[in-house]
C-alpha positions as CSV (number, residue, x, y, z in Angstrom):
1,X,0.0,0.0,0.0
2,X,2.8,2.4,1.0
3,X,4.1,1.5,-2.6
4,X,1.5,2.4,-4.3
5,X,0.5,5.3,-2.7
6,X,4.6,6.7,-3.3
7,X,4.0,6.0,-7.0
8,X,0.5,7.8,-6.9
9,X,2.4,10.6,-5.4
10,X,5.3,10.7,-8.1
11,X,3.2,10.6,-11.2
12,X,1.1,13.5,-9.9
13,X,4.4,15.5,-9.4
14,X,5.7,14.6,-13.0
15,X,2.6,15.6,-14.6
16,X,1.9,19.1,-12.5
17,X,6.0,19.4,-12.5
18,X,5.4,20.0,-16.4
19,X,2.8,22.6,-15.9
20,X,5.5,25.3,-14.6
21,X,6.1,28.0,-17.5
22,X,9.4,28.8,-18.6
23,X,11.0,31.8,-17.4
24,X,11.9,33.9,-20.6
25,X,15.0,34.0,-22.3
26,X,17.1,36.7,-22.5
27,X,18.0,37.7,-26.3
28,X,21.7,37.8,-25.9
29,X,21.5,34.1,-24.6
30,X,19.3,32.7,-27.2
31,X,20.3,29.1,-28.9
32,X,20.9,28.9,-32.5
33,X,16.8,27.5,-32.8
34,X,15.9,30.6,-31.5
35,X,18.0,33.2,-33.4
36,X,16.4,34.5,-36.0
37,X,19.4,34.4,-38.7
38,X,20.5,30.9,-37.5
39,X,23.4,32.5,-36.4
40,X,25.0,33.8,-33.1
41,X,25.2,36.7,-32.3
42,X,28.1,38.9,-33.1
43,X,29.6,41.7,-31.6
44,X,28.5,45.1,-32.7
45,X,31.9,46.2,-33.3
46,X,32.3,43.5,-36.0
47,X,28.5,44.1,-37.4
48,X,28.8,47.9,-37.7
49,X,32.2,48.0,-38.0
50,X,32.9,50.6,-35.5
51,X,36.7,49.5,-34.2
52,X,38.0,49.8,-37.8
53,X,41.8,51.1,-37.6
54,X,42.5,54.4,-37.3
55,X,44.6,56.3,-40.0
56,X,47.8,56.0,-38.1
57,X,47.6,52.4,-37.5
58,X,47.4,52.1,-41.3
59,X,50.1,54.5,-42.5
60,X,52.6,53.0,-39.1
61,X,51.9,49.1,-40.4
62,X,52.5,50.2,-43.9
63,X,54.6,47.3,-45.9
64,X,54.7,44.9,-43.0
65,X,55.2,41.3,-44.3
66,X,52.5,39.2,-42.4
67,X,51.8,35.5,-42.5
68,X,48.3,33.8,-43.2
69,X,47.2,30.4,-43.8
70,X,44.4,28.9,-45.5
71,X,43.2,25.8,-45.0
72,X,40.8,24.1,-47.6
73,X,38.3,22.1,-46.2
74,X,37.2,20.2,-48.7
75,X,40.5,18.9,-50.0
76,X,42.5,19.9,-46.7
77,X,44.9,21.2,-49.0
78,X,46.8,24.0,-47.0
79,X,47.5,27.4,-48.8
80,X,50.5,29.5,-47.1
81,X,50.6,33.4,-48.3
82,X,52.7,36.6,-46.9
83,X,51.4,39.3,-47.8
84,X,52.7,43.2,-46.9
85,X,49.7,45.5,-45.2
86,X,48.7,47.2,-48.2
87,X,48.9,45.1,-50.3
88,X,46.8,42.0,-52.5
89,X,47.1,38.5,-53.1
90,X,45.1,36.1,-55.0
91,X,43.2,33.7,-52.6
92,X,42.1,30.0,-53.3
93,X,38.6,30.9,-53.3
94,X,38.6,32.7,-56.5
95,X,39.1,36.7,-54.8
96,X,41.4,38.1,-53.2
97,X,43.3,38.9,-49.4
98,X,43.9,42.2,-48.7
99,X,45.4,43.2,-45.2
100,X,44.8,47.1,-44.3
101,X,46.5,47.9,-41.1
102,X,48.5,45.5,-38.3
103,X,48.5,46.1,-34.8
104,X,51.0,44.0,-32.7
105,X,48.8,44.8,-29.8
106,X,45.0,45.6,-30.0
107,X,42.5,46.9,-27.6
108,X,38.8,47.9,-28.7
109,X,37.2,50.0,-25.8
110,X,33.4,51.7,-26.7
111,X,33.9,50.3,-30.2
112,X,37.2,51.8,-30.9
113,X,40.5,50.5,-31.4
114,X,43.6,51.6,-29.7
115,X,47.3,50.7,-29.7
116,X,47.6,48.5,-26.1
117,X,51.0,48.7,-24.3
118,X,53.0,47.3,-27.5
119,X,53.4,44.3,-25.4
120,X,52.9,41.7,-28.3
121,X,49.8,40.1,-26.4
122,X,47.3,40.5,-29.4
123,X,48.7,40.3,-32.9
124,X,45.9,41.7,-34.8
125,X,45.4,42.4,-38.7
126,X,42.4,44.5,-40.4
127,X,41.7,42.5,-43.5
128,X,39.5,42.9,-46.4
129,X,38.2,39.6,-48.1
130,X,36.9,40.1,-51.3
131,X,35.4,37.9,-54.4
132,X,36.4,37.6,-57.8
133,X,34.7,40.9,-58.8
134,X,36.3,42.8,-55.8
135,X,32.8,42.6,-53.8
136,X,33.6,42.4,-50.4
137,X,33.0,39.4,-49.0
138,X,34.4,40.6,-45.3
139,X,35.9,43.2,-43.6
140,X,37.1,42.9,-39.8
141,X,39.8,42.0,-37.4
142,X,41.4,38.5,-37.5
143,X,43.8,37.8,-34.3
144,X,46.8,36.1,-34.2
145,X,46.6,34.2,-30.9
146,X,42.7,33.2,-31.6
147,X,41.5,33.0,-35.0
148,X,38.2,32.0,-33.4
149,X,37.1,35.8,-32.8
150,X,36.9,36.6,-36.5
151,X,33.5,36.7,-37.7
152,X,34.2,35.2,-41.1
153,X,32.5,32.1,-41.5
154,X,33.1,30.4,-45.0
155,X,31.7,26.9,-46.0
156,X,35.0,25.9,-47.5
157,X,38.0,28.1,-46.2
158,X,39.4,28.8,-42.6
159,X,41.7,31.5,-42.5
160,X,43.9,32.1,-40.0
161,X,46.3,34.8,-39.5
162,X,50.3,33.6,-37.9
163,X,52.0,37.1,-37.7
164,X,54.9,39.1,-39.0
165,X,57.1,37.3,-41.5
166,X,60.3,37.8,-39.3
167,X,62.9,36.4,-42.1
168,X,61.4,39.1,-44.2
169,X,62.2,42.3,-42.1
């Protein structure tokens, strides 16, 4: 009797413990089911673009030799470039690479990026990814100690950015 009464009291807890509503989520936690892009969401620096590099952090980079990888997914055929800021290479997926300004140590503060204390910490490169009609395909920072906080997301290529080209300078 005690049995069946413990078990009378258990399925009347499942099924009232199912009645409880949800507390509401929070928009900057939402899954990827619930995102209305199917996509996480990004920083609003990257989205409007508002840490781009200043003029001075182009003009002082100028001519840097920097090193980038890029790794094909589908043939995992790996693709090794340098390329000076300022200038343009021909990239495997038919467009082309061009890095704008280099920043041996970045901090972004209220959307805007500063030189840190030049202590090598972040490695940081403004590049411009663009298609075979020069469309721009994406524009943003890509770091050098973790190529996950770039915001390009391509179904075949990872690209990831190693540094300055030392046996260049």
């Amino acid at each position: 009797m005690v049995l069946f009464r413990s078990l009378i009291l258990v399925a009347v807890l499942l099924f009232f413990g199912g009645c409880i509503p949800e507390e509401p989520k929070e928009s900057a936690y939402l899954s990827l089911e619930y995102n209305e892009k199917g996509r996480l969401p990004v920083s609003p620096h990257i989205i409007e673009a508002h840490a781009k590099p200043s003029q001075s952090m182009i003009s002082e980079s100028r001519e840097i030799p920097l090193r980038f990888m890029i790794l094909d997914k589908r043939t995992l055929q790996v693709h090794r470039l340098i390329v000076p800021t300022g200038g343009r290479v021909a990239a495997p997926w038919g467009g082309w690479l061009l890095p704008t300004a280099f920043v041996r140590d970045l901090v972004i503060r209220d959307g805007v990026a500063y030189h840190g204390p030049e202590g090598h910490v972040n490695p940081v490169v403004w590049v411009v990814l663009q298609d075979n009609s020069e469309s721009i395909l994406h524009e943003g920072w890509l770091f050098a100690r973790d190529s996950a906080l770039t915001a390009w997301d391509h179904p075949r290529y990872d690209l990831s950015f190693l540094g300055v080209d030392e046996s260049s300078l």
